[in-house]
Each structure stands twice: as C-alpha cells, then as structure tokens.
Backbone bond lengths (Angstrom), bond angles and torsions (degrees), N, CA, C in turn:
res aa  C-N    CA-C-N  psi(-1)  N-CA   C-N-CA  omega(-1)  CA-C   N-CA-C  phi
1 X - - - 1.445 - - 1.533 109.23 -
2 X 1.356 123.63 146.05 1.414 127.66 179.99 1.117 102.77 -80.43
3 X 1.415 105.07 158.08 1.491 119.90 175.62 1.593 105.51 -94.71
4 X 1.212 116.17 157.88 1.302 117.54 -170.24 2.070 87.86 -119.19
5 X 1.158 117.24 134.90 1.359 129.67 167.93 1.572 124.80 -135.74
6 X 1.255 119.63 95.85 1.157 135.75 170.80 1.956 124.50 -36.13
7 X 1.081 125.65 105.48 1.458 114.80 -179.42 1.392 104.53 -117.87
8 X 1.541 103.26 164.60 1.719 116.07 164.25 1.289 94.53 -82.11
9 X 1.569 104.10 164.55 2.127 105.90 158.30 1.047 114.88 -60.95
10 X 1.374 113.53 -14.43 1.478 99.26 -157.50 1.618 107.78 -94.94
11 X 1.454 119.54 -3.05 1.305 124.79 -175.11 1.571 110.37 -71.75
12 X 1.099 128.35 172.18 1.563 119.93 164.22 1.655 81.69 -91.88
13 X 1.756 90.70 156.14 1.571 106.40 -178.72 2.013 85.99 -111.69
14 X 1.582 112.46 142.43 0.954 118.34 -146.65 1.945 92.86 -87.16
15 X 1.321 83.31 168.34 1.862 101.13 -158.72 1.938 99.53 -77.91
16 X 1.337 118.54 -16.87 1.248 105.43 -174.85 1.708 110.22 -92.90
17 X 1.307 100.17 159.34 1.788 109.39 -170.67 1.444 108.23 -52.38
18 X 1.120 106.76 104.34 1.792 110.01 155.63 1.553 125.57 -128.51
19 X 1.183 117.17 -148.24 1.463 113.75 -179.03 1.650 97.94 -128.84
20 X 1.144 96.52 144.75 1.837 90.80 174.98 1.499 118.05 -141.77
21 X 1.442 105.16 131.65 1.445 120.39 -177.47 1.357 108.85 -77.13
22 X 1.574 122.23 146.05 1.578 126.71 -169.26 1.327 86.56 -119.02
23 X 1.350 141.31 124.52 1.396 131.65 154.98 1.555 128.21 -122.93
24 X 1.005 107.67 125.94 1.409 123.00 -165.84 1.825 120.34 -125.14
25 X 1.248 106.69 -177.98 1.570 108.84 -170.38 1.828 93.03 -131.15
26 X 1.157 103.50 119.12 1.697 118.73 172.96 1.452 115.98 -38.80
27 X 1.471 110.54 -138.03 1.632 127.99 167.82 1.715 99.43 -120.38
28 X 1.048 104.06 2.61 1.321 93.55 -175.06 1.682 116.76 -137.69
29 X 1.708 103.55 19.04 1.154 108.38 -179.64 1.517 122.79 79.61
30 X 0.746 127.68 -17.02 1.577 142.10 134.02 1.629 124.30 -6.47
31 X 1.477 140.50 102.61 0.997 138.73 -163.99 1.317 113.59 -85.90
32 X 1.393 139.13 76.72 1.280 136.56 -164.84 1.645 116.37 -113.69
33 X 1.678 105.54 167.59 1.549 113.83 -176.00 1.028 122.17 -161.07
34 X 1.652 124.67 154.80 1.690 112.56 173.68 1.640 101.90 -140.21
35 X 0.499 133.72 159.00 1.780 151.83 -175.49 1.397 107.56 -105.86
36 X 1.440 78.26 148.05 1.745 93.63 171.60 1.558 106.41 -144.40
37 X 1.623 122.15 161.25 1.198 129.34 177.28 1.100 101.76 -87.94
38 X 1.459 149.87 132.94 1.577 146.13 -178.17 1.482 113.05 -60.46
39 X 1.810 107.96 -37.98 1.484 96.42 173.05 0.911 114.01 -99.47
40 X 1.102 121.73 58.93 1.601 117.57 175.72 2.002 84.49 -149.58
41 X 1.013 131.26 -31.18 1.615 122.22 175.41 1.904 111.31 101.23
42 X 0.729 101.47 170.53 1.783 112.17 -173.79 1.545 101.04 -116.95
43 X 1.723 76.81 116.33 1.645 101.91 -165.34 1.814 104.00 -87.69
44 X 1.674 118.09 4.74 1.579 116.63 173.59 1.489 96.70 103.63
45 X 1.648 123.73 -39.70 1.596 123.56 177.23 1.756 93.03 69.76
46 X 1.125 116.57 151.75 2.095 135.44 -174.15 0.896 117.55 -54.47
47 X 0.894 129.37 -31.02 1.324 119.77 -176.20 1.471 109.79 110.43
48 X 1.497 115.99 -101.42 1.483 128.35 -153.36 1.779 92.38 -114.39
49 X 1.507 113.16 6.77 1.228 144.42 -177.41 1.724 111.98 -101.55
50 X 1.511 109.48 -28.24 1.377 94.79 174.23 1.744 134.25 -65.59
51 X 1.084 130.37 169.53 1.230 141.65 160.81 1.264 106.77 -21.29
52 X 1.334 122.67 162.84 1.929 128.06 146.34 2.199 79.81 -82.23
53 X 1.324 107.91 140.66 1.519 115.54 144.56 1.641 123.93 8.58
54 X 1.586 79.23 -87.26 2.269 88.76 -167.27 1.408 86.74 -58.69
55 X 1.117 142.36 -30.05 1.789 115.07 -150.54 1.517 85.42 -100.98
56 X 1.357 134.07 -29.02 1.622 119.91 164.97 1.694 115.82 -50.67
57 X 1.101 108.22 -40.41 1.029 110.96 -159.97 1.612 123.94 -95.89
58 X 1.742 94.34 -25.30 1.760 100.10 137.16 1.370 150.51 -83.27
59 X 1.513 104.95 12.27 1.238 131.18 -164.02 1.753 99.49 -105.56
60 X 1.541 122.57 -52.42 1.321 139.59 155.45 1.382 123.75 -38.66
61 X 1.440 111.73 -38.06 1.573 133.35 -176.76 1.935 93.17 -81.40
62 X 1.457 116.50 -55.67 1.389 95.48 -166.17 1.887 114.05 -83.38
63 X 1.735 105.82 -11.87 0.973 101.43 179.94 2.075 108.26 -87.43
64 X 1.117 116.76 -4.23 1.729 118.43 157.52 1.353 92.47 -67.92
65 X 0.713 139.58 -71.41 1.852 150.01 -153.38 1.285 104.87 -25.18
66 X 1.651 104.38 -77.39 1.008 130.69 178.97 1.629 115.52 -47.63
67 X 1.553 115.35 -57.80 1.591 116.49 -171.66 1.714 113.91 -78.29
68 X 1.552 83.51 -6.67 1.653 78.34 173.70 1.739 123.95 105.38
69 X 1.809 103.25 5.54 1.393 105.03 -150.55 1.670 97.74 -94.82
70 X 0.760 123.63 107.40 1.766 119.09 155.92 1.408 115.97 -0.83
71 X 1.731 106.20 -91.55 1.613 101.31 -174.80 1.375 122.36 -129.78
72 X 1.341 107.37 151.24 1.531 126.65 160.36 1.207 146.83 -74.72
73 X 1.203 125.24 105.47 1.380 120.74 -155.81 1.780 112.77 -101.77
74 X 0.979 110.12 113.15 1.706 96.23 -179.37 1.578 83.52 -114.76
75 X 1.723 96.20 141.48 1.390 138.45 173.57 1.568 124.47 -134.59
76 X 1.407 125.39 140.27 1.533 103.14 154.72 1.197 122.90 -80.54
77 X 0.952 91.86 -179.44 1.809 123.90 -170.74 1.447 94.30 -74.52
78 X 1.807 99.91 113.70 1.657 111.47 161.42 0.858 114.99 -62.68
79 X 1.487 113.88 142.21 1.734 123.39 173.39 1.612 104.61 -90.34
C-alpha cells in the first residue's frame, strides 16, 4: 500500500516516481483535487471538474496501488 505524505508548496516534492495530489479551494470554497502520475507530468487537472479532496486523494492512493508506485504526495496548488 502507498504511503500517503503531506507537503507545503514550498517543499521540493521528491525526485522519485510517485503520484501527486493537487489540492485546492474552488469559487465556492469547496476543497478539491486531481492527481497526476509524476512520469507522466501535471496535466493542470478541470477545473470546476475536479474531485471534492478525500475522493482525489483516494482515488491517487488506489491508482499507486495498482501501478505499483510507493508514494503519494498531496500538496496545494502553487500560486
């Protein structure tokens, strides 16, 4: 099972393959997120289309699982 590891933006997010959670706050206050595979790059995630949070962030957790990746990184959204 992946580990899930929490960062600030301001940390470097680490150089080996993981999956990483983007989390952000909508227009309406809304805690939302989308994932990305690290080798594959961060495609920006929908917009008004993303996740609520927990289901980003359980969605990231089962899709490491599956591909095999160690860890999960949830971060917010750089300004």
């Amino acid at each position: 099972m992946a580990s899930t590891i929490y960062l600030s933006p301001k940390v470097d997010i680490p150089t080996e393959r993981h999956v990483t959670v983007v989390v952000h706050r909508d227009h309406g206050g809304l805690e939302k997120g989308y994932f990305f595979d690290s080798a594959e790059g961060d495609s920006g995630g929908s917009g008004s289309f993303d996740w609520l949070m927990t289901e980003a962030i359980e969605r990231a957790r089962r899709f490491a699982d599956d591909a095999g990746i160690e860890k999960v990184i949830v971060r917010t959204a750089r300004l």
